[in-house]
C-alpha positions as CSV (number, residue, x, y, z in Angstrom):
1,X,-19.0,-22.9,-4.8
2,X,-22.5,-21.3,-6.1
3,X,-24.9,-18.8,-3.9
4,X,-28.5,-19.0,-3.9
5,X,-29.1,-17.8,-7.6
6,X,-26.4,-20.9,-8.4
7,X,-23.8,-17.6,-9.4
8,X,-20.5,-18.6,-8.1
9,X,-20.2,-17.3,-4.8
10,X,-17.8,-14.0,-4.2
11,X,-15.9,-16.2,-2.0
12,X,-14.7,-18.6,-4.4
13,X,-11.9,-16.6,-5.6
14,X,-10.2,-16.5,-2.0
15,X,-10.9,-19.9,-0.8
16,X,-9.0,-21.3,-4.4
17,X,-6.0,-20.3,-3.2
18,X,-3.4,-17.5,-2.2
19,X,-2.7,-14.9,-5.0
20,X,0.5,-15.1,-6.3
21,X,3.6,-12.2,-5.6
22,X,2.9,-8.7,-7.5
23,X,7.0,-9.1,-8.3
24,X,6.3,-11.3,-10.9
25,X,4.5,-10.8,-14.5
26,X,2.4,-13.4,-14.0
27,X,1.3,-12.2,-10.1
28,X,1.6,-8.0,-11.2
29,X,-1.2,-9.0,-14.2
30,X,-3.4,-10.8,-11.2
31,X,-3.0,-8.0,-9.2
32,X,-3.9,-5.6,-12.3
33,X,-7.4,-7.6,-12.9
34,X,-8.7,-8.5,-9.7
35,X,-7.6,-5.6,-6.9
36,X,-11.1,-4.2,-7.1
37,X,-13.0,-7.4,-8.6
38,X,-13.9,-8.2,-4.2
39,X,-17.1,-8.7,-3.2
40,X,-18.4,-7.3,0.2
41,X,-20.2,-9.1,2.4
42,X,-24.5,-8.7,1.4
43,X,-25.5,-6.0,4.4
44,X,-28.4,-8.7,6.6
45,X,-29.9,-8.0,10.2
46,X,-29.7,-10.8,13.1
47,X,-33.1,-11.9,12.1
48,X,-32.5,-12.1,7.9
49,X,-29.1,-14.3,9.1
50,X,-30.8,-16.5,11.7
51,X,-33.1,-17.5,8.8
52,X,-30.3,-18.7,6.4
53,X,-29.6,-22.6,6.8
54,X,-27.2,-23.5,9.1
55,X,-24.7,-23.7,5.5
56,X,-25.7,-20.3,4.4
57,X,-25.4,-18.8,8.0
58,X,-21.3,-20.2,7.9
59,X,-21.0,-19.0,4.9
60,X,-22.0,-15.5,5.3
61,X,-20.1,-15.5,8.4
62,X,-17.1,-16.5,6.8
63,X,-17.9,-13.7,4.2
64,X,-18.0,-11.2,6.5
65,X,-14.7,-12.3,7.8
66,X,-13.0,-12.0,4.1
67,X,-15.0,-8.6,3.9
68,X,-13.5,-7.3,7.4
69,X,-9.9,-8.5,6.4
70,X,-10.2,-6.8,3.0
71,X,-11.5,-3.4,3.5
72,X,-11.0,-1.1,0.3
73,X,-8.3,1.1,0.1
74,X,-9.4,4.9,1.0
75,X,-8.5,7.8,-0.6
76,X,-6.6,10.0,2.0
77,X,-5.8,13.5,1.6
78,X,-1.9,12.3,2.0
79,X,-2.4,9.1,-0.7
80,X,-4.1,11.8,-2.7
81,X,-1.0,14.0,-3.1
82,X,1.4,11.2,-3.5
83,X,-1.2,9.9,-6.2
84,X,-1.3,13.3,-8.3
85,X,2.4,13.6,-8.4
86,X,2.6,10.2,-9.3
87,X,0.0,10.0,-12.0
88,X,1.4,12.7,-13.3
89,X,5.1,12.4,-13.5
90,X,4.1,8.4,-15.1
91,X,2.0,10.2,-17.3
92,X,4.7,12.8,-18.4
93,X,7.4,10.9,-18.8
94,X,5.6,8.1,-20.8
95,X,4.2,10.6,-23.4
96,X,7.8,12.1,-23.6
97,X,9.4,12.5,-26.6
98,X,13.0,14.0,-26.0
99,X,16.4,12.1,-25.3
100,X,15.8,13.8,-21.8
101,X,16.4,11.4,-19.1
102,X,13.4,11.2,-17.2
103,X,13.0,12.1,-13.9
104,X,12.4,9.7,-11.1
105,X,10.0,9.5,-8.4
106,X,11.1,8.7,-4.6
107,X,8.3,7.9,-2.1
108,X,9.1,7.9,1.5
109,X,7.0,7.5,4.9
110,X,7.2,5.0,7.7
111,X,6.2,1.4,7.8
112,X,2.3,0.8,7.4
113,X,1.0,3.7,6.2
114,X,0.1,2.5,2.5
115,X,2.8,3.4,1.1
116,X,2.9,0.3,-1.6
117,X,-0.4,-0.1,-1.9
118,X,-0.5,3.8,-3.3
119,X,2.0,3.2,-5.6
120,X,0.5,0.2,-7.2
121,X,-2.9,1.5,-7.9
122,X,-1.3,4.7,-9.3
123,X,0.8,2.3,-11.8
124,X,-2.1,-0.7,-12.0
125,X,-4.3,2.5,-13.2
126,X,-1.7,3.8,-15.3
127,X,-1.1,0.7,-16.8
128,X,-5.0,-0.1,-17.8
129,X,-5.1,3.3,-19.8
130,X,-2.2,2.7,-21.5
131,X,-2.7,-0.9,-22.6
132,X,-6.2,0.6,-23.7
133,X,-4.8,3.3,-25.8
134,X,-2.7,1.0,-27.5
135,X,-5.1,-1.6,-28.1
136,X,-3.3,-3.9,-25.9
137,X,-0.6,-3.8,-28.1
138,X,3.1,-2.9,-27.7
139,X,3.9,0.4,-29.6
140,X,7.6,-0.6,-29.7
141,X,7.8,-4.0,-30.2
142,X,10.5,-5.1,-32.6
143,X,8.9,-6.8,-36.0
144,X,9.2,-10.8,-35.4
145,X,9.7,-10.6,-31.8
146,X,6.6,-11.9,-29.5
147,X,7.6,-10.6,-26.1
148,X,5.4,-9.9,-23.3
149,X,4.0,-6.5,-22.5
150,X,4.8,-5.1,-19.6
151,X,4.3,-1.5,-18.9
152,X,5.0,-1.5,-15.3
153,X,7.4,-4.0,-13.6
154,X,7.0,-3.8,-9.9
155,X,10.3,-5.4,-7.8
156,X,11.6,-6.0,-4.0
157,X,14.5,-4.9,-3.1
158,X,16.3,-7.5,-1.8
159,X,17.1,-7.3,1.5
160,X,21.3,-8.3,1.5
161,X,21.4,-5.4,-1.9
162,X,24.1,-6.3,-4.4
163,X,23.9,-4.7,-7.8
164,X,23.9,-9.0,-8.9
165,X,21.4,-9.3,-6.8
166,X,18.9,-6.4,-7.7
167,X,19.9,-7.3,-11.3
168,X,18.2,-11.2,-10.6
169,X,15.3,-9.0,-9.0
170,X,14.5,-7.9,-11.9
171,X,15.3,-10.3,-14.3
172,X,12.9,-12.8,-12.0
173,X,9.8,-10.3,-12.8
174,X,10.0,-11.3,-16.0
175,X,11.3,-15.1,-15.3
176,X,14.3,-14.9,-17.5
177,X,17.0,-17.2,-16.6
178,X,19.8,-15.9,-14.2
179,X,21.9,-18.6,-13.4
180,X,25.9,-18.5,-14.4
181,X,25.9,-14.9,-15.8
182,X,28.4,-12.1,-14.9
183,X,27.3,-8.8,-13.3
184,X,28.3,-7.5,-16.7
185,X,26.1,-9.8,-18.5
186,X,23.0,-9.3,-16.0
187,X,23.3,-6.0,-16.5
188,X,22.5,-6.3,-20.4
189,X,19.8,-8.4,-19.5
190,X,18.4,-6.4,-17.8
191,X,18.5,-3.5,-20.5
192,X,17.2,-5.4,-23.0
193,X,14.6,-6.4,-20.7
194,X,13.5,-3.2,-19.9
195,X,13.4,-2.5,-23.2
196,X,12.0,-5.8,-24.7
197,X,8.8,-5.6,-22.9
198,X,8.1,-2.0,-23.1
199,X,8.4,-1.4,-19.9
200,X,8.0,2.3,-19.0
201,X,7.7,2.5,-15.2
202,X,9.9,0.6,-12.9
203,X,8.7,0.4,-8.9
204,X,11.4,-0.7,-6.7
205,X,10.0,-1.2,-3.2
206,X,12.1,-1.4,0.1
207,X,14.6,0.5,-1.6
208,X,16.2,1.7,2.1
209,X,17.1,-1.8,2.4
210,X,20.4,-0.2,0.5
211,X,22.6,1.4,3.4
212,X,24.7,3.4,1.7
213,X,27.8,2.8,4.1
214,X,28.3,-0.3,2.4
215,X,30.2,-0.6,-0.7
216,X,27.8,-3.1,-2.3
217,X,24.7,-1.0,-1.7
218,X,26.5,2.5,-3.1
219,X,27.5,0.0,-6.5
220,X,23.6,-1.0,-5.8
221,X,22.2,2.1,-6.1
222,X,24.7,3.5,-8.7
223,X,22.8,0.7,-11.0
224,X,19.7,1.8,-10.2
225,X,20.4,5.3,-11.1
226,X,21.8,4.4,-14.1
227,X,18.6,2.9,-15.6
228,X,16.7,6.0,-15.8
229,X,18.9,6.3,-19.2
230,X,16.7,3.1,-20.1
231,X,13.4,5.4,-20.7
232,X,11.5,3.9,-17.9
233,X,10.2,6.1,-15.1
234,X,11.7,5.1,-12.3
235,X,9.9,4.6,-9.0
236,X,11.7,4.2,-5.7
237,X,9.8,3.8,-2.7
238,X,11.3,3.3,1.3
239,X,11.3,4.4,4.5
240,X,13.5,6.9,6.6
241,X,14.7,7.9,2.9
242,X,16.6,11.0,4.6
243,X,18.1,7.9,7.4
244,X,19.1,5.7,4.1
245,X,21.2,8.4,2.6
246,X,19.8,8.0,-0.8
247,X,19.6,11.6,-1.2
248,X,22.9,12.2,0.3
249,X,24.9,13.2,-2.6
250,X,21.7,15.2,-4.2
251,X,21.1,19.2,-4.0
252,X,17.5,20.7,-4.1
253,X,16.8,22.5,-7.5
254,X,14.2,25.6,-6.1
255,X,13.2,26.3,-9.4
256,X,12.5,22.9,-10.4
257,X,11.3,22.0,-7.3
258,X,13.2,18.2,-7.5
259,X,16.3,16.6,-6.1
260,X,18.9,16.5,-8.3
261,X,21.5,13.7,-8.6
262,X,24.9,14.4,-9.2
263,X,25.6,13.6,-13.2
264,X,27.8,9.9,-13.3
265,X,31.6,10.4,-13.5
266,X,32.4,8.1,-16.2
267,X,30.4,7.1,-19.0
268,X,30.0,3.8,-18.0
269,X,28.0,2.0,-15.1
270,X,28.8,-1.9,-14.6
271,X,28.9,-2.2,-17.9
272,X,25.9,0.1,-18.8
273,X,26.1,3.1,-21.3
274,X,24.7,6.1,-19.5
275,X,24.3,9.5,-20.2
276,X,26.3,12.1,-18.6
277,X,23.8,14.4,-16.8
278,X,21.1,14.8,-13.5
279,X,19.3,12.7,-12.6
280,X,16.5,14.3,-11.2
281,X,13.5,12.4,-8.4
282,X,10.2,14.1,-7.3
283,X,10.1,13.3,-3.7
284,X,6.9,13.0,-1.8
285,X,6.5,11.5,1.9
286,X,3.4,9.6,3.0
287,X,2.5,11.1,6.2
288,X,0.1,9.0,9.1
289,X,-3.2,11.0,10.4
290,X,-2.7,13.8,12.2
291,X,-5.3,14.9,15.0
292,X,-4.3,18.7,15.5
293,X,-6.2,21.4,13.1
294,X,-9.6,20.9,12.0
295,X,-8.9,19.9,8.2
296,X,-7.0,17.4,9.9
297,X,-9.8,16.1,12.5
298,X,-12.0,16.0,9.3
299,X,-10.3,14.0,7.5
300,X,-9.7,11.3,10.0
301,X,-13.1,11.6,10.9
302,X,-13.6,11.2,7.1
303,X,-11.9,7.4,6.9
304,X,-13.3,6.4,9.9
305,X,-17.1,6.8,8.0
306,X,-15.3,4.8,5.5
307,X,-14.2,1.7,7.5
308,X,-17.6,2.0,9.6
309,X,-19.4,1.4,6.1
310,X,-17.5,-2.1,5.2
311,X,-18.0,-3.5,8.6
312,X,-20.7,-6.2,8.6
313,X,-21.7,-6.4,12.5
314,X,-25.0,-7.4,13.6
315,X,-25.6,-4.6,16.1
316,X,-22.9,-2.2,14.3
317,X,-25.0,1.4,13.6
318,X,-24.1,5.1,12.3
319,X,-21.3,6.1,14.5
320,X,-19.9,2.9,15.8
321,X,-16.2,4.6,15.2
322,X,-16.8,8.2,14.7
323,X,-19.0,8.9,17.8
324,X,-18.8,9.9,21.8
325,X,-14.4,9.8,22.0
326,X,-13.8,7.2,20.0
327,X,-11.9,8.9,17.2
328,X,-9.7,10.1,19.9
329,X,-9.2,6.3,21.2
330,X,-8.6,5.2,17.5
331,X,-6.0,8.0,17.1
332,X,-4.4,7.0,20.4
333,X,-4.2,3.8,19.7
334,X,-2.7,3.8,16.3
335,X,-0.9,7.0,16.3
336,X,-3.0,7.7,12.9
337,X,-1.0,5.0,11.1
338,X,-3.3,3.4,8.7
339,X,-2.3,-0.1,8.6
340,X,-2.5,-0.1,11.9
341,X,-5.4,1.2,12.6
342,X,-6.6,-1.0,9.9
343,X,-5.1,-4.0,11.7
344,X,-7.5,-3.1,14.9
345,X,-10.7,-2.7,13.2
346,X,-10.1,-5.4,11.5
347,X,-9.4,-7.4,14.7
348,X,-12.3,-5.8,16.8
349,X,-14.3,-6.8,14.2
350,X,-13.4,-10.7,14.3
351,X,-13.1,-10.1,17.6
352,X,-16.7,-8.6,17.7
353,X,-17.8,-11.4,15.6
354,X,-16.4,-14.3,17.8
355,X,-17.6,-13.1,21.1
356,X,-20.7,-12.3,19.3
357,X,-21.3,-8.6,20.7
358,X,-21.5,-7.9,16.7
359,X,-20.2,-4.3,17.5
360,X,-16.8,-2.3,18.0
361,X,-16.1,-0.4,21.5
362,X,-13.6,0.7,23.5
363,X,-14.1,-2.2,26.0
364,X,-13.4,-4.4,23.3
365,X,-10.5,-2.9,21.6
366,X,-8.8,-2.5,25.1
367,X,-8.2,-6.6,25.0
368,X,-6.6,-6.6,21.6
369,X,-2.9,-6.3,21.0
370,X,-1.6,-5.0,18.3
371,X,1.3,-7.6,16.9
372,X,3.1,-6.7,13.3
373,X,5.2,-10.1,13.3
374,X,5.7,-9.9,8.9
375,X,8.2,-12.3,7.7
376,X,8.5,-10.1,4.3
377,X,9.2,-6.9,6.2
378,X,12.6,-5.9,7.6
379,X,12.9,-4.3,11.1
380,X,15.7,-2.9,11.0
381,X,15.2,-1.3,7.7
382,X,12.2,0.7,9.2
383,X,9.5,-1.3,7.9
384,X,8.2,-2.0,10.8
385,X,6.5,0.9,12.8
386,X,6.1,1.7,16.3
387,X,3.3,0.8,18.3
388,X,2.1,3.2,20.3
389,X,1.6,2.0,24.3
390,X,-1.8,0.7,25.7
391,X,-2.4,3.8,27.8
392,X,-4.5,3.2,30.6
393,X,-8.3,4.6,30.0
394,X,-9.0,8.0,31.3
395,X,-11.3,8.8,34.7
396,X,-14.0,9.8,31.5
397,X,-13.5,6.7,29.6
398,X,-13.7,4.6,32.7
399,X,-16.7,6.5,33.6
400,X,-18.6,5.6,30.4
401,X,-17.5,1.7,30.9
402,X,-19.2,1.7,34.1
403,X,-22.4,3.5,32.7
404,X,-25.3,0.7,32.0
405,X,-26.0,-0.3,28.4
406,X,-29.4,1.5,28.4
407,X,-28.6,4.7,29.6
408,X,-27.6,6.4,26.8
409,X,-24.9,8.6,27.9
410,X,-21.3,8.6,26.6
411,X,-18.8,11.1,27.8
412,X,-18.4,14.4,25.6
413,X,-16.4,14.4,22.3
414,X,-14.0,17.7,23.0
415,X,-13.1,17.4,19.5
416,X,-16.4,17.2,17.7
417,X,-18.4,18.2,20.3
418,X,-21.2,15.9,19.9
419,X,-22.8,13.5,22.0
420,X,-22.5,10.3,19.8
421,X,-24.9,7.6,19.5
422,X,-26.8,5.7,21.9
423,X,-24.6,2.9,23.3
424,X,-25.5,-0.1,21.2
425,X,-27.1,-3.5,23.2
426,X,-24.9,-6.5,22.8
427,X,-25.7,-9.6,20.7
């Protein structure tokens, strides 16, 4: 598929076909080259669309549907301090060079608040600089041996956790065969994996699938723990961490500022070879919005200028989701989880789109329903959050409903205290 200039069109990479998993090489590499290579949607008025061909006008309107669906990922002040202790505990660790074990990193926060997608820009980033200062080459590769390179290994948790089982986890990243080996043996596999490929940080999402009341999922996690003696930064990432248990057994260090795992009994894990000390984990939460002190208001105010901006709507114009109370309707709505709110815009907008009104209101959000049906995320693990209830609008919001289209008025913003824009005509 070509656009006007016969350049293949930005579409072309989505309409070939569904990316493949990031828990693979193959998909994590995909992921690496092409999670900012997306192409937006050209900003046109009514008029410059209506002049397209009846082809160009269904293609730009199927554009703008890929654009809506894959809005950018914004910086937030909570991503941002996730990000820095990330960065820089990777960073640490891989320039390390003491028989130390390194210190781990556990990332909590509920269900839909980016907590994965963090991660793996902090780890996609991490990797790009280090495969450039190594000129793509692996610094520890073993003469005669022609593995692949793989800095950062990014794995599920599985969601029935057996230490065979998160062992095959693994060992599928890389696509090394599984089949007929002992826990024992999978273990060394996985070593020598590790080690083969150079890998220096290790991201195990859904980690809280483990519930430590189970005997499987304490042997689980005892393996995990155990490969921070492997020289890879270890990066474990979950909900309701405190609800898991994972950081039962561990005792906050005040002047290191880090949990601290109680040092292994025995010198052995399944099998492994471990060292006999702490293992220590950063621990940093992702929070949602919060809508109390005015940092705060800012800073939601702040993404909302950001989705506004990669909206492509016809009659969409400065203010669309930051004027009159819709903040507060956003905020009430969503509870100030990002996915979620991410999830309405990006309805309202298709919703917008289909109904051709071309712009985002109140009105229009109050007939969308927020549904987070996700066959690759587990309930009862947390991983699902909480919608917050359609509350009914208020005697202001109601008010400003029943106010005609050219009047101009919209009910006062207590927050911001500004008037908003003028109410936008329909398409």
């Amino acid at each position: 598929m070509t656009d006007a200039t016969g350049r293949p069109h930005p579409l072309s990479a989505i309409l070939a076909g569904k990316p493949p998993r990031r828990d693979t090489f193959d998909g994590w590499q995909h992921y690496r080259a092409n999670r900012r290579a997306f192409e937006a949607a050209p900003v046109l008025t009514l008029d410059q669309w209506r002049a397209l061909s009846p082809r160009g006008r269904a293609l730009h309107d199927l554009h703008r549907t890929a654009t809506h669906v894959n809005l950018p990922l914004q910086e937030t002040p909570m991503a941002l301090k996730v990000s820095r202790l990330l960065s820089r505990r990777i960073l640490g660790n891989a320039l390390q060079r003491t028989a130390a074990t390194w210190p781990g990193v556990i990332v909590g926060g509920w269900g839909y608040q980016g907590k994965t997608e963090t991660v793996c820009e902090v780890a996609a980033e991490f990797e790009d600089t280090w495969l450039e200062m190594n000129g793509f080459v692996n610094p520890g590769a073993r003469p005669g041996v022609r593995a692949l390179h793989a800095p950062v290994a990014y794995v599920q948790t599985p969601v029935t956790a057996t230490p065979k089982g998160l062992c095959e986890a693994i060992l599928g990243f890389f696509g090394a065969p599984t089949k007929g080996l002992t826990l024992s043996q999978l273990v060394r596999q996985v070593a020598a994996a590790l080690d083969d490929h150079g890998v220096l940080v290790l991201i195990l999402d859904d980690i809280t699938r483990l519930r430590l009341h189970r005997v499987d999922d304490q042997d689980a996690f005892d393996l995990v723990r155990a490969f921070m003696s492997m020289n890879v930064t270890l990066v474990l990432v979950g909900v309701d961490i405190a609800g898991a248990g994972l950081l039962r057994r561990a005792s906050w260090d005040k002047r290191g500022k880090q949990w601290v795992m109680p040092a292994a009994t025995g010198g052995r894990v399944h099998g492994l070879e471990v060292t006999q000390t702490e293992r220590r984990f950063d621990f940093v939460e992702l929070d949602r919005f919060r809508y109390t002190t005015p940092a705060q208001i800012q800073a939601f105010h702040d993404h909302l200028v950001g989705l506004e901006s990669g909206l492509r709507l016809f009659n969409a114009v400065p203010g669309m989701l930051t004027g009159g109370g819709m903040p507060e309707y956003l905020m009430r709505r969503t509870g100030g989880v990002v996915g979620l709110l991410n999830r309405l815009t990006e309805d309202g907008a298709q919703e917008a789109m289909d109904s051709g009104r071309e712009l985002i209101d109140e009105q229009l959000l109050d007939g969308i329903v927020l549904s987070l049906d996700d066959p690759d995320r587990d309930p009862a693990a947390g991983e699902v959050p909480q919608i917050p209830a359609t509350a009914p609008p208020t005697v202001a919001a109601a008010g400003r409903k029943g106010e005609s289209a050219g009047s101009g008025r919209r009910g006062r913003n207590t927050v911001f205290d500004d008037t908003g824009p003028v109410a936008q005509k329909g398409a």
